[in-house]
Steps between C-alpha positions, in 0.01 A plus 500: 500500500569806330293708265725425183421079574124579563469725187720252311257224569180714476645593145533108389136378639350805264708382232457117560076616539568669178610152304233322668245728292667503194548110499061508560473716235714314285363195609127673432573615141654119454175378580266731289720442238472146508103542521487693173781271301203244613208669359680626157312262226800218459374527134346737245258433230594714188252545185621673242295621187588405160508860422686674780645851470773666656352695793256220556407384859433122663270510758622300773289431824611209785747325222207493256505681169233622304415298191455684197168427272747408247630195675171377657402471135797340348491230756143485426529437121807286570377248753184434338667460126709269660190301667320501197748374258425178402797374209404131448210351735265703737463232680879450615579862420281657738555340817857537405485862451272541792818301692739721410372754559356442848742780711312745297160372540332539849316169660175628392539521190695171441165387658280629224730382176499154652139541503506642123722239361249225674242667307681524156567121515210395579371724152771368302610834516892443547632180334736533210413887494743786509424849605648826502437852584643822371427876600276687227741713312396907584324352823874497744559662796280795602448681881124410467579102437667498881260589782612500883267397715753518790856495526574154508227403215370601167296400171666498189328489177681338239308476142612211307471243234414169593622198213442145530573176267359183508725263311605770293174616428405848584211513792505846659615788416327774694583794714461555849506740818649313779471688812783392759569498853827608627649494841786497712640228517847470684541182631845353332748778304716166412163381227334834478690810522220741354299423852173518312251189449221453262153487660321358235231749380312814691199422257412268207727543171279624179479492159565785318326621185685374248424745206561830755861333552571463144339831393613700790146650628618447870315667824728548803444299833349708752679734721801522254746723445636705197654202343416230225145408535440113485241283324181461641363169559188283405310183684677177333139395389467814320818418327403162450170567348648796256826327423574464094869494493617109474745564782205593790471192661261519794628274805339229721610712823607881564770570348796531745 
């Protein structure tokens, strides 16, 4: 055979040896490719502040978004407004609201309303009685009313005034402190796209002094910031025993 066959064929196993890698390398970035199309989050969790600005960033981390103060507080006042609204009879209206409102409400805590509206009946506490709750006007939103105590949970502060009726007949009118448990909760974006759940309470709801609310000598909660400073609050029996106005009721059981 002569040397132009030999160098001929020489000349097409380099080339053929030559597709062979590029096909494995091809074949290679295919495959890493596919790997990181795999790990990519299939979804991402945006939270936007009411108040963004252009030039604002969202904090993004594994498909999960940060979720600003602002939010965890609106859902907050929202959800338990909602739970606590009682139009015509507590005693159909709350385990209806309670129903609901169940994708927002984590197992837990359904647990312990059940328990509170077994209570209430039994003190005659819900039939024919409406309620309602409304936030104390110049006690809103503030950075010191949303603390994180992790990532996925918080306590949120709301102040609020707490109305009931009893066949029309006024029977509480009082303020409170209701400090609330919030958490992750993303378990079904069809019912509850905010993926937060209420936790019931970090610690026992309080009265507030009345007269520092309506005269506005407030102290700030500790470990706040430079923003409005909120009421302080009083033992209910202290309440109780100096109470004048005629719309201080005191209440068989914590007020909640």
């Amino acid at each position: 055979m002569s040397n132009t066959y030999l160098e001929a064929l020489a000349s097409e196993r380099s080339h053929n040896g030559f597709l062979r890698k590029v096909v494995a390398c091809t074949f290679l970035a295919g495959a890493f490719g596919t790997y990181v199309a795999y790990t990519v989050p299939k979804t991402i969790d945006v939270h936007l502040a009411p108040d963004i600005r252009a030039g604002s960033v969202v904090e993004i981390k594994n498909g999960v978004g940060y979720i600003p103060p602002e939010n965890v507080y609106s859902f907050a006042y929202y959800i338990w407004q909602q739970l606590n609204r009682w139009q015509e009879d507590g005693m159909k209206d709350y385990p209806k609201q309670l129903y609901n409102l169940q994708s927002f409400v984590t197992a837990k805590c359904q647990a312990e309303i059940k328990d509170d509206m077994k209570n209430r009946a039994k003190n005659s506490e819900l039939l024919q009685r409406t309620r309602l709750i409304t936030e104390i006007p110049g006690f809103s939103f503030a950075a010191n009313r949303v603390i994180a105590d992790s990532s996925a949970v918080w306590t949120v502060f709301l102040d609020m005034q707490l109305q009931e009726t009893y066949r029309g007949q006024n029977v509480k009118d009082t303020y409170v402190r209701y400090p609330l448990r919030i958490v992750r909760y993303d378990v079904d974006r069809e019912r509850n796209p905010w993926g937060l759940g209420l936790d019931c309470f970090s610690d026992q709801p309080q009265r507030l002094d009345i007269a520092q609310v309506k005269d506005g000598k407030v102290q700030a909660l500790p470990a706040s910031t430079n923003t409005a400073p909120l009421p302080s609050v009083v033992p209910a029996a202290v309440v109780a025993a100096t109470a004048t106005a005629p719309t201080q009721v005191t209440p068989t059981q914590p007020t909640h």
